[in-house]
C-alpha positions, -999 to +999 in steps of 0.1 A: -017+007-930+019+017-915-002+049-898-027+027-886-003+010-869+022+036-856-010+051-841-023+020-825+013+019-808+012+049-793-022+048-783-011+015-763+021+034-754+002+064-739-025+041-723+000+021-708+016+049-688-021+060-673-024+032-669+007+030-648-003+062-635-030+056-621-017+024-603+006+042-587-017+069-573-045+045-560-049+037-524-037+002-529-019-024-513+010-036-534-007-070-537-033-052-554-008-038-577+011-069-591-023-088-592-032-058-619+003-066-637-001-103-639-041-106-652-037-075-679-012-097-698-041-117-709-066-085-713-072-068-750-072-040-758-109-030-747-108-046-717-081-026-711-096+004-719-123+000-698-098-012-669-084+027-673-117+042-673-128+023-638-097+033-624-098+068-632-131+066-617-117+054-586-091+077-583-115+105-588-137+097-561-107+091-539-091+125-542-125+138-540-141+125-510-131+150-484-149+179-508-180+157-502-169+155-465-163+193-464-197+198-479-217+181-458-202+195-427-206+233-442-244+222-449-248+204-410-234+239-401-261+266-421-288+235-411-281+244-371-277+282-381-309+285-399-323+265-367-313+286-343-322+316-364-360+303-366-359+293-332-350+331-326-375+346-342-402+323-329-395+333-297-389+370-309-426+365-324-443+351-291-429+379-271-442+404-291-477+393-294-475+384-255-471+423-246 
């Protein structure tokens, strides 16, 4: 029972500081911040738990954006090259059969 709940306390410890973590690496207004502070006092456990989970969440599509960004640009970019390169050919194709 002791184990139990020497575990439970640092489980609570360690989700405290991602917790804090991830706070601290959002994209939020300080507001934000203390309004998180002020309601988890009357959270549980799971609730806080599942607080975490939408935050990492957040914070993973945050530092991942610009990759989609990046992606779609690179895509935009073989899009027009393939374009051109049909474009090419078509007219490579209509000379040839003109002659």
């Amino acid at each position: 029972m002791q184990d139990e709940q020497k575990e439970l306390k640092q489980y609570a410890q360690d989700l405290g500081k991602k917790l804090g973590f991830l706070l601290a690496s959002l994209q939020v207004s300080n507001e934000s911040r203390n309004l998180f502070f002020k309601i988890l006092d009357d959270f549980n456990l799971e609730q806080i738990e599942r607080l975490v989970e939408v935050l990492e969440n957040k914070l993973l599509m945050e530092k991942t954006s610009f990759i989609d960004e990046a992606l779609k640009k690179e895509l935009e970019k073989i899009q027009k090259d393939t374009l051109e390169k049909i474009n090419e050919l078509n007219e490579e194709t209509i000379k040839s059969l003109s002659i």
